[in-house]
Residue frames relative to the residue before (quaternion, step in Angstrom):
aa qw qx qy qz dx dy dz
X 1.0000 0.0000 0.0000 0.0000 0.00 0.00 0.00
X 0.3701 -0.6190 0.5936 0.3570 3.92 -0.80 0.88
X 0.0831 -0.7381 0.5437 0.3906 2.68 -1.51 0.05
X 0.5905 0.5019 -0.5582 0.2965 3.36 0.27 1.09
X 0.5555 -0.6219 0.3805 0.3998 3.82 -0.87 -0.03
X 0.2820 0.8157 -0.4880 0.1302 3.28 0.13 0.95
X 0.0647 -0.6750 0.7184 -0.1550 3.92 -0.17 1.37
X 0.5242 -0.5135 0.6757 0.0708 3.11 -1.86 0.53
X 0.3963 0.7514 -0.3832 0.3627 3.56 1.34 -0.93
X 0.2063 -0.7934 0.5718 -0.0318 3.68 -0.79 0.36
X 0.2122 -0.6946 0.6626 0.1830 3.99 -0.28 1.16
X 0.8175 0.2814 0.0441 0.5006 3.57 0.54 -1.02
X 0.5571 -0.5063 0.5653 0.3373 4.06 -0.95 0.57
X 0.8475 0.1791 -0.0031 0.4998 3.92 -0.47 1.03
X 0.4362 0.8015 -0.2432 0.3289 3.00 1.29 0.26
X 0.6579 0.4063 -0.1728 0.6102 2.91 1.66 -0.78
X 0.7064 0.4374 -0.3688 0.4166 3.30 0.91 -0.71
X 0.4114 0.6369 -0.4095 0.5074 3.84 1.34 -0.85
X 0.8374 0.3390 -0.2605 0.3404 4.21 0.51 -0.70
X 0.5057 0.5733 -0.2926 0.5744 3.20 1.69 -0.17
X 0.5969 0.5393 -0.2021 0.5587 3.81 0.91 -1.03
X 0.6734 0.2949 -0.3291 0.5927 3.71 0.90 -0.75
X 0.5872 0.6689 -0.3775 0.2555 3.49 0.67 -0.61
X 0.5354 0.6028 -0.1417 0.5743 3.32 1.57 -1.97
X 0.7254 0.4522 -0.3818 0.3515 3.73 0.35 -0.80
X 0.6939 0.5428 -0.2163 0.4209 3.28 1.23 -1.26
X 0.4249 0.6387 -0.3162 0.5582 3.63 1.42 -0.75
X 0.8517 0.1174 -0.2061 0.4673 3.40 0.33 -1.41
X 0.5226 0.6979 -0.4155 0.2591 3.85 0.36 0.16
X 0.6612 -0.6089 0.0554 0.4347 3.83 -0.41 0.87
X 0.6844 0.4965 -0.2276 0.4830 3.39 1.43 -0.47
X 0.5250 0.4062 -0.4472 0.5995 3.60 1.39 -0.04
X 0.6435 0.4254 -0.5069 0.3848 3.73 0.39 -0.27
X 0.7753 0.3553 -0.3357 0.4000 3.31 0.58 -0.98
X 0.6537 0.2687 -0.5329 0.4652 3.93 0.25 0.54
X 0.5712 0.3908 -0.6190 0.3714 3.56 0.31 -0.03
X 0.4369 0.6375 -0.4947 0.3975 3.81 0.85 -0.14
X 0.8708 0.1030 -0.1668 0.4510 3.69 0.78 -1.03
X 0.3477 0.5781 -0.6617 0.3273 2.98 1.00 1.13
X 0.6190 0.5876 -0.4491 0.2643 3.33 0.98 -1.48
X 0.3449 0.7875 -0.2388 0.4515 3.37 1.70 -1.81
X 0.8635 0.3092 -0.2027 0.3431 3.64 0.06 -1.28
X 0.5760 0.5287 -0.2932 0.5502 3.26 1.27 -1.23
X 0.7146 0.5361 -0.3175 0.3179 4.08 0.21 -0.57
X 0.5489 0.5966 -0.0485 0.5834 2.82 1.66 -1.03
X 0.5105 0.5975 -0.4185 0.4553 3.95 1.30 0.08
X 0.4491 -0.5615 0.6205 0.3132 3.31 -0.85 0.79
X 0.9041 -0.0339 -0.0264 0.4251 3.82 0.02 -0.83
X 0.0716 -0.9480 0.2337 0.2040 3.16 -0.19 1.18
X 0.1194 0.6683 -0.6631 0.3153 3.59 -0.48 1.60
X 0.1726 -0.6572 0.7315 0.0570 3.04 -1.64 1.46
X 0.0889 -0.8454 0.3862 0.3581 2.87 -1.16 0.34
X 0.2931 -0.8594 0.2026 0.3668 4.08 0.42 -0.82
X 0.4034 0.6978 -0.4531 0.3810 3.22 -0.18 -0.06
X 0.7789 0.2283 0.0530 0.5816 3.73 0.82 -1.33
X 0.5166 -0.4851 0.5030 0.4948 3.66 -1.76 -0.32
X 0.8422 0.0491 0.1781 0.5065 3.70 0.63 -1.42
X 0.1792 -0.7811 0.5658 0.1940 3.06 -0.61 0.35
X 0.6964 -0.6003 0.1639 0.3574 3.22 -1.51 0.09
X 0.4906 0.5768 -0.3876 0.5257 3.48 1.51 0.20
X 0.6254 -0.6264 0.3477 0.3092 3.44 0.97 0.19
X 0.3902 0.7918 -0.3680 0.2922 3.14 1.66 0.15
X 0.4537 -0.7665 0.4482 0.0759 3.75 -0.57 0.33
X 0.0175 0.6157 -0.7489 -0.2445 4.00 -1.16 0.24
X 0.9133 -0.1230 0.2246 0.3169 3.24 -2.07 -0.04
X 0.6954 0.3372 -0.2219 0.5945 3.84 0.48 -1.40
X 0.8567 0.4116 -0.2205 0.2192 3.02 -0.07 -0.54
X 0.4543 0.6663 -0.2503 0.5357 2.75 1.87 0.43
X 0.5418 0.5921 -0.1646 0.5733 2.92 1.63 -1.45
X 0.7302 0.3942 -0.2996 0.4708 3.82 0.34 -1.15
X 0.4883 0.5723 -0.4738 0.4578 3.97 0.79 -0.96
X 0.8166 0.3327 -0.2532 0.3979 3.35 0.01 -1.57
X 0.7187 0.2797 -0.4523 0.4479 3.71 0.33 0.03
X 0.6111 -0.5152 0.4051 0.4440 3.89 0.87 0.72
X 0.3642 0.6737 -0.5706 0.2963 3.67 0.48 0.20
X 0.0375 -0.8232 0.5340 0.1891 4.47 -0.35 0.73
X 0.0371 -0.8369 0.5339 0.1146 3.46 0.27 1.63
X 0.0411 0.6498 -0.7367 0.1824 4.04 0.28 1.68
X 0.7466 0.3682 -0.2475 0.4957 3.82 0.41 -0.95
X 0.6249 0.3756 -0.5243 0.4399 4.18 0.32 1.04
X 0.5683 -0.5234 0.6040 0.1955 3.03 -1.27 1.00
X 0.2163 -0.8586 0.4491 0.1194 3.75 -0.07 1.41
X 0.6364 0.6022 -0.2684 0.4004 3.51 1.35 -0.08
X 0.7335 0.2936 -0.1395 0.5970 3.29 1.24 -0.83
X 0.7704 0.5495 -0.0383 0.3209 3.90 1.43 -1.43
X 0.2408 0.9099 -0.2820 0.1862 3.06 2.22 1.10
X 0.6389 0.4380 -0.2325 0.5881 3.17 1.30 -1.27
X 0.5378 0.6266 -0.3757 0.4208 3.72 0.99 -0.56
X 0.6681 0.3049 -0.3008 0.6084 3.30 0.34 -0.25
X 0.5495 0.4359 -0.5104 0.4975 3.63 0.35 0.16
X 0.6797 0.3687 -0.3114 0.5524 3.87 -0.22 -1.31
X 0.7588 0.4713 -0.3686 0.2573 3.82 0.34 -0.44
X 0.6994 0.3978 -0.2013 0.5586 3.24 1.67 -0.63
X 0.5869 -0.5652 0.1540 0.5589 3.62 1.81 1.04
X 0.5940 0.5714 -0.5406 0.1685 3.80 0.27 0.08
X 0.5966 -0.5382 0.3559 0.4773 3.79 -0.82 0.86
X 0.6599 -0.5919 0.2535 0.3872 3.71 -1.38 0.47
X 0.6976 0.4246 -0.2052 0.5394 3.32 1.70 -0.84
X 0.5109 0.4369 -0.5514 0.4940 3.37 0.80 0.22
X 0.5820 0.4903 -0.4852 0.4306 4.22 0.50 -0.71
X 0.5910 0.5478 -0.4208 0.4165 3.91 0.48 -1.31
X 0.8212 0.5039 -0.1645 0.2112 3.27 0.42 -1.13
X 0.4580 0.4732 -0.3789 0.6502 3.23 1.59 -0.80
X 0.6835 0.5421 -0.3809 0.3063 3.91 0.11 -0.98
X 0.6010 0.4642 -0.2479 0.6016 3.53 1.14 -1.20
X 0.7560 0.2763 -0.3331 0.4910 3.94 0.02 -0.52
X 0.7216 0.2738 -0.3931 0.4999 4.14 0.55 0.07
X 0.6039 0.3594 -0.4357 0.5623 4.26 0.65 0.03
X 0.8298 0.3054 -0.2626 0.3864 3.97 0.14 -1.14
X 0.7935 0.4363 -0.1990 0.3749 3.29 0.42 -1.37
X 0.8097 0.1260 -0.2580 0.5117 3.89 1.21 -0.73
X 0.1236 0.8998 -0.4167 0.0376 2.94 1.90 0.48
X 0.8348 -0.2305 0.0365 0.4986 3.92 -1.11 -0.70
X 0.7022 0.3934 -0.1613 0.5710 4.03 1.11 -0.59
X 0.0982 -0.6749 0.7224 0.1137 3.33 -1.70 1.06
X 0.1082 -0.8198 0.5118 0.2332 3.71 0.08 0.82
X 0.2561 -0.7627 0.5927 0.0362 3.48 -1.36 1.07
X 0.6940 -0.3904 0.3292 0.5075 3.08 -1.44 -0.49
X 0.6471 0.4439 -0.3014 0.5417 4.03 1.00 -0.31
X 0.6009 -0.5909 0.3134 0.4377 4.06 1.21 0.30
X 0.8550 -0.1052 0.2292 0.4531 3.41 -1.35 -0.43
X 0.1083 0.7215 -0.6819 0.0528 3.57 -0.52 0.77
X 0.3068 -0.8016 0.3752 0.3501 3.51 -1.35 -0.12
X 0.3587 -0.8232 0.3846 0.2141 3.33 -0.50 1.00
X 0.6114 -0.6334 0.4382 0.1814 2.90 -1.29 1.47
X 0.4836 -0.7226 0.3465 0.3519 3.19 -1.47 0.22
X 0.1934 0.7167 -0.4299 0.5139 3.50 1.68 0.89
X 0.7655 0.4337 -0.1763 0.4414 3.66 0.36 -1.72
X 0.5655 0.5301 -0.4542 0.4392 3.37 1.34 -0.58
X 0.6791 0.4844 -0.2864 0.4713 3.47 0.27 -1.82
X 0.5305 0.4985 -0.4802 0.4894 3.97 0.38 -0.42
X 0.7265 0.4755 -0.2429 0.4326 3.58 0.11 -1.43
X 0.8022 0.3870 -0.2965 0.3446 3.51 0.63 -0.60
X 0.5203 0.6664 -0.1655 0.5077 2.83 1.17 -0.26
X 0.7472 0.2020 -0.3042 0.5553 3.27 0.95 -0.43
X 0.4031 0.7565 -0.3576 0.3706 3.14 1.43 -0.12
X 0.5828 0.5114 -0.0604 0.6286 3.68 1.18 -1.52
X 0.8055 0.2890 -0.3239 0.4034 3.69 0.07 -0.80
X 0.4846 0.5434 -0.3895 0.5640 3.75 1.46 -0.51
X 0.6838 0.3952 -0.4267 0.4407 3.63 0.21 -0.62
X 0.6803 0.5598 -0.3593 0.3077 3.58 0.55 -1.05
X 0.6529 0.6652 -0.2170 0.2899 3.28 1.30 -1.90
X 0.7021 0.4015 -0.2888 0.5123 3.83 0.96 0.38
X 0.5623 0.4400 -0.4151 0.5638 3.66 1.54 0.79
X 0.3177 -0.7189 0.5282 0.3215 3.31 -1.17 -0.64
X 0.5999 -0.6122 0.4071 0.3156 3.48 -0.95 1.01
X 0.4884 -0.6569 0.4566 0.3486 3.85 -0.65 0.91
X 0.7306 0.4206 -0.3511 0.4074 3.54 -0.71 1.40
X 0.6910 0.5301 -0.3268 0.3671 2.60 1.76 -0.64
X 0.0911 -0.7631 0.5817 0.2665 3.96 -0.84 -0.16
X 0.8790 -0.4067 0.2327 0.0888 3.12 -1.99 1.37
């Protein structure tokens, strides 16, 4: 089960694309840049790296994407519902609302339980995830510049 709502479905013609388009903006705007900075920041900073998805943590202490992010800014997500309260814990540990949706949608949907190859659907480990995100985050970053830097 995702936990986020995410349907193609459409109240309106463009609807979906009108939320993806707001999405991309937030991603690139100064405050999605600067926590996807400490997500990346967060994810590097894992002792082991494997995300997993589906949940916030598991019981080995394992981890998906937000919830990494929130650990490292000291955020104690014991009080979120880990099925439904993913992006929540993002916007709670300061990341904009569409930048939280988004890490959530690219670590539950996009590197979610399959990497599909040339041999079909396989299932992807929780290694392949943290790989995927990661490059996921650094592609987003790789058209800004790092604060300090100059032009």
């Amino acid at each position: 089960m995702s936990r986020i709502n995410y349907s193609e479905d459409e109240d309106y013609p463009g609807h979906f694309d009108l939320w993806q388009a707001n999405c991309r903006r937030s991603l690139e705007g100064k405050r999605g840049q600067e926590e996807l900075r400490v997500l990346r920041d967060a994810l590097l900073a894992m002792p082991d790296k494997r995300l997993i998805h589906g949940s916030l943590e598991s019981e080995d202490g394992e981890v998906c994407a937000i919830a990494a992010y929130a650990k490292h800014k000291g955020l104690d997500i014991s009080a979120f519902d880990p099925e439904y309260d993913s992006d929540e814990v993002g916007i709670a540990a300061g990341m904009p609302r569409l930048v939280a949706w988004k890490v959530v949608e690219m670590n539950d949907m996009h590197f979610g339980r399959y990497a599909f190859t040339e041999r079909g659907a396989e299932p992807m480990t929780p290694e392949q995830r943290y790989e995927g995100m990661m490059k996921w985050v650094e592609s987003q970053l790789s058209a800004t510049q790092e604060p300090g830097e100059s032009a």
